[in-house]
C-alpha positions as CSV (number, residue, x, y, z in Angstrom):
1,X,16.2,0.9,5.8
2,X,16.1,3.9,7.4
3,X,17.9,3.7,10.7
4,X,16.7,0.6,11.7
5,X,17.6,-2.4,11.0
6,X,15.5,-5.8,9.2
7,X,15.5,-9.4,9.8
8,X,15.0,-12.0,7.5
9,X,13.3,-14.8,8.8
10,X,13.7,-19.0,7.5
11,X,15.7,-21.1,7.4
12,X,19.4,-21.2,7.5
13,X,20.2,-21.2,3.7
14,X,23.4,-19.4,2.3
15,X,23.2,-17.9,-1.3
16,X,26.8,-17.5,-2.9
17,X,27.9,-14.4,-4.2
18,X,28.7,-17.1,-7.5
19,X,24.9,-17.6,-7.6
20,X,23.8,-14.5,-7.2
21,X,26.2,-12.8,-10.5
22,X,24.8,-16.1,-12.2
23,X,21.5,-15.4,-11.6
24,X,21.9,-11.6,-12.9
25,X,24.2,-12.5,-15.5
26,X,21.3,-15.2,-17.2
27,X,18.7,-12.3,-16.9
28,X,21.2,-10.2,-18.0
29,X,19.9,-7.6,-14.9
30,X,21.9,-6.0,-12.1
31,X,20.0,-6.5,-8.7
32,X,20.0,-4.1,-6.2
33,X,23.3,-5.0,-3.8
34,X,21.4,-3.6,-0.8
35,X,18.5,-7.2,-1.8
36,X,21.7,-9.1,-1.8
37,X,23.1,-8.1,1.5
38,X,19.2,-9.1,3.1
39,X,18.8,-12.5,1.3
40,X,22.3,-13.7,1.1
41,X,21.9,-16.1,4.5
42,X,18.3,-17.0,3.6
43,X,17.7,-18.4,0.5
44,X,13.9,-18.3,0.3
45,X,13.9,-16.3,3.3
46,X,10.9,-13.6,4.3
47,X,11.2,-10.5,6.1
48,X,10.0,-10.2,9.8
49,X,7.9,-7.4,8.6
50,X,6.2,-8.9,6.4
51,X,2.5,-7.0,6.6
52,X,1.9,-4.1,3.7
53,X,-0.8,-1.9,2.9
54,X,-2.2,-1.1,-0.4
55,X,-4.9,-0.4,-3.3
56,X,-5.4,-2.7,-5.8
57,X,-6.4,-2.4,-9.5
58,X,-9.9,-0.2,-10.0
59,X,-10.1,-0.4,-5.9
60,X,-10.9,2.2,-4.0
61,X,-10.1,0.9,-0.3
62,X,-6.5,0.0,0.9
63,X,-6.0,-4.1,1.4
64,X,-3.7,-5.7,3.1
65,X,-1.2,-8.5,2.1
66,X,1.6,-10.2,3.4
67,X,4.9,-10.5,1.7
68,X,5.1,-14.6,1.6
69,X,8.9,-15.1,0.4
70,X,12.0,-14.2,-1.5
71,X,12.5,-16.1,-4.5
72,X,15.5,-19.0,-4.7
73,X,18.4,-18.5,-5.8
74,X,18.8,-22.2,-6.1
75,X,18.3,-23.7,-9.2
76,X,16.6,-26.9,-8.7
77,X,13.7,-25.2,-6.7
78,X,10.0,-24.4,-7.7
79,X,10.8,-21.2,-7.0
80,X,14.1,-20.2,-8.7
81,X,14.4,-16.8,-9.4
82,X,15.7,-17.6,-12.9
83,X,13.1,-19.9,-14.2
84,X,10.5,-17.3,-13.0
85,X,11.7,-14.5,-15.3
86,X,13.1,-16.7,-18.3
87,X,9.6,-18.7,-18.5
88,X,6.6,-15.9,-17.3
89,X,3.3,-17.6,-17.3
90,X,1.3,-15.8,-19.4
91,X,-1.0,-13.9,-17.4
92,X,2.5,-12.1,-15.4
93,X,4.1,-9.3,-16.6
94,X,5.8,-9.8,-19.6
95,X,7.8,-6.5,-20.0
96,X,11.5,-8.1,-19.6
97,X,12.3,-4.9,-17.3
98,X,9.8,-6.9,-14.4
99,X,12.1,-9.0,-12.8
100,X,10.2,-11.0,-9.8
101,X,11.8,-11.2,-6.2
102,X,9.2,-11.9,-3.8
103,X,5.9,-13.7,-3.4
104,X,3.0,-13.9,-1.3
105,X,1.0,-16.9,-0.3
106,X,-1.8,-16.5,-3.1
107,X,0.2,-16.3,-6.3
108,X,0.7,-12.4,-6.1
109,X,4.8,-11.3,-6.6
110,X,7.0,-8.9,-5.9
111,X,8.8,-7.1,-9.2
112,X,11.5,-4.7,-9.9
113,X,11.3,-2.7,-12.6
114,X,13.9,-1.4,-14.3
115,X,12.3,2.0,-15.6
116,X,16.1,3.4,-17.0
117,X,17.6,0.0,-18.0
118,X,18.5,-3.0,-16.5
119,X,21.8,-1.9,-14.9
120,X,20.0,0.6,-13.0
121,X,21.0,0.1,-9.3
122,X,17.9,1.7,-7.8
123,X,14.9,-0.2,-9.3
124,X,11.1,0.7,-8.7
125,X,9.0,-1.7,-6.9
126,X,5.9,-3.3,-7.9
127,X,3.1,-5.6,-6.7
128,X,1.1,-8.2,-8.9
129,X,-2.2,-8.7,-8.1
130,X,-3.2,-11.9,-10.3
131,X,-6.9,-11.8,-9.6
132,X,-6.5,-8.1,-11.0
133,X,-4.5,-8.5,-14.2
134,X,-7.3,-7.5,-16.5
135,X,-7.3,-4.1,-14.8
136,X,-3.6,-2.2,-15.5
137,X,-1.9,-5.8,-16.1
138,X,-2.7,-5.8,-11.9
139,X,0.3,-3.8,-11.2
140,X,0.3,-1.5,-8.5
141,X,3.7,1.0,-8.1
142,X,4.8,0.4,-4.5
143,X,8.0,2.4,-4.1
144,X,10.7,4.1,-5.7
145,X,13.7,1.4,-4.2
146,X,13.5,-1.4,-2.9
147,X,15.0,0.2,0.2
148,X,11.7,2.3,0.6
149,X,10.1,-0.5,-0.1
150,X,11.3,-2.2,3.3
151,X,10.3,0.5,4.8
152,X,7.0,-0.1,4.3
153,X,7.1,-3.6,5.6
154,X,5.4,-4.0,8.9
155,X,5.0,-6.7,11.7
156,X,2.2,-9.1,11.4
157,X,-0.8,-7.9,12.6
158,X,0.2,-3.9,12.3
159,X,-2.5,-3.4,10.1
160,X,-5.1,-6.1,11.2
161,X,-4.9,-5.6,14.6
């Protein structure tokens, strides 16, 4: 985070350090300390820069998307971070190194990947493209941590004027 520092925006929801270690120990993956230290007061939380620019799958042309929300940590949501790698849907990514973190508003996630294992501390950082998964699986490499990953979070509107 370069330098500067990020906001998480939502509301009010602490996540436990207990759930967090639970939630790494049932998909038996270490996640990043630095995505712990953003999230831990908003469960579900999204960042303030939220706005990212990218090419999708066979694209040519750079499109741009907004980072929706951070996955629960809770376990009796929709959106528990848990359920979501235990139980893929079958057209997601179903290499057990993809763990999901984030989501956008049209069914499109956020994934680590964890290239060297899944202890490594420094995970790469992928977006899903659903409507694209017949083209690469609709991944598309965003970043080599998920700290340079914030950094290519902007503010709403950054890119669309």
């Amino acid at each position: 985070m370069s330098n500067k520092s990020f906001v998480v925006v939502g509301y009010p929801q602490d996540i436990t350090i207990d759930q967090f270690k639970k939630a790494e120990e049932l998909m038996k993956v270490k996640l990043p300390c630095i995505f712990y230290n953003l999230i831990k007061e908003y469960d579900r939380g999204r960042p303030k820069n939220n706005e990212i620019k990218l090419i999708m799958p066979g694209q040519k042309y750079y499109d741009v998307n907004q980072f929706g929300a951070f996955l629960s940590f809770n376990p009796r949501t929709m959106s528990y971070i848990v359920s979501d790698y235990l139980y893929k849907p079958e057209h997601q990514p179903q290499d057990e190194r993809y763990v999901a973190f984030g989501e956008t508003g049209n069914g499109d996630k956020f994934f680590f990947f964890y290239e060297n294992g899944k202890d490594d501390p420094q995970p790469k950082v992928y977006y899903w493209a659903h409507e694209y998964s017949d083209i690469d699986g609709g991944l598309v490499f965003l970043a080599n941590s998920f700290e340079e990953f914030l950094d290519m979070l902007k503010p709403d509107g950054y890119y669309t004027g």
